[in-house]
C-alpha positions as CSV (number, residue, x, y, z in Angstrom):
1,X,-35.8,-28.5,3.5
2,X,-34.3,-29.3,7.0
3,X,-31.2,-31.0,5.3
4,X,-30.7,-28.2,2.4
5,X,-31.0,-25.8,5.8
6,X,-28.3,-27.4,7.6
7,X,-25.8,-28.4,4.4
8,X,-25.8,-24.6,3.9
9,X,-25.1,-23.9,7.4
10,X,-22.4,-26.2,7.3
11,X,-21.2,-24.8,4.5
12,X,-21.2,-21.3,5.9
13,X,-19.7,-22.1,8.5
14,X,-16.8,-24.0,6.6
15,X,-16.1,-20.6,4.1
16,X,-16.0,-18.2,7.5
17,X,-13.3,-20.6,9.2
18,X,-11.1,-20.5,6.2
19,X,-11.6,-16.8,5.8
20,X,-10.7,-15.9,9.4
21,X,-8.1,-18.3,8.5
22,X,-6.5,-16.3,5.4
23,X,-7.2,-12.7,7.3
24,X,-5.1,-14.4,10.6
25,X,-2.0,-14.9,8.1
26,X,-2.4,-11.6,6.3
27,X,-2.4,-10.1,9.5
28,X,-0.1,-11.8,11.1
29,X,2.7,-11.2,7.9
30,X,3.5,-7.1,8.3
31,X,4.3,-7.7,4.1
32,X,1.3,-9.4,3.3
33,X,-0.6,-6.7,5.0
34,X,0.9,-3.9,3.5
35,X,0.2,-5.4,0.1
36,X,-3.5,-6.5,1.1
37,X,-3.6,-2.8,2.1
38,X,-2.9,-1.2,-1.0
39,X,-4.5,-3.4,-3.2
40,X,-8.1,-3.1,-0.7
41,X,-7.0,1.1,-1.6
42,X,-6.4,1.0,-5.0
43,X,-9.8,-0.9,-5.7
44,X,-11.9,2.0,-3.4
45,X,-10.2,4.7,-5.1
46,X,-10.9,2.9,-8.3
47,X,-14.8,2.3,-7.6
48,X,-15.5,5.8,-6.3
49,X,-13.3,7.3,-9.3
50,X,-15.6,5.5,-11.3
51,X,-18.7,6.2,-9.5
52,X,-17.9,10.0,-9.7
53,X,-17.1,10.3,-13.3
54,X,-20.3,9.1,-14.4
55,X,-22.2,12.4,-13.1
């Protein structure tokens, strides 16, 4: 259990380097942010369209 424990953290670990990573180039790149941007907008606008159409 110790072993499964610490391969997970490990593995944790690995996915939030690579994500800060990613999110350090997308913010660093004005383009790359704007598009992030409106597709991160798009999908809220999206979910709560949804969400508010069903009542």
């Amino acid at each position: 259990m110790t072993s499964l424990l610490s391969d997970l953290g490990t593995v944790g670990t690995s996915v939030l380097d690579t994500v800060s990573d990613v999110a350090g180039v997308i913010v660093a790149q004005p383009l790359l942010l704007l598009t992030v941007g409106f597709l991160f907008i798009g999908g809220v606008i999206g979910i709560f369209g949804r969400l508010l159409s069903r009542s």
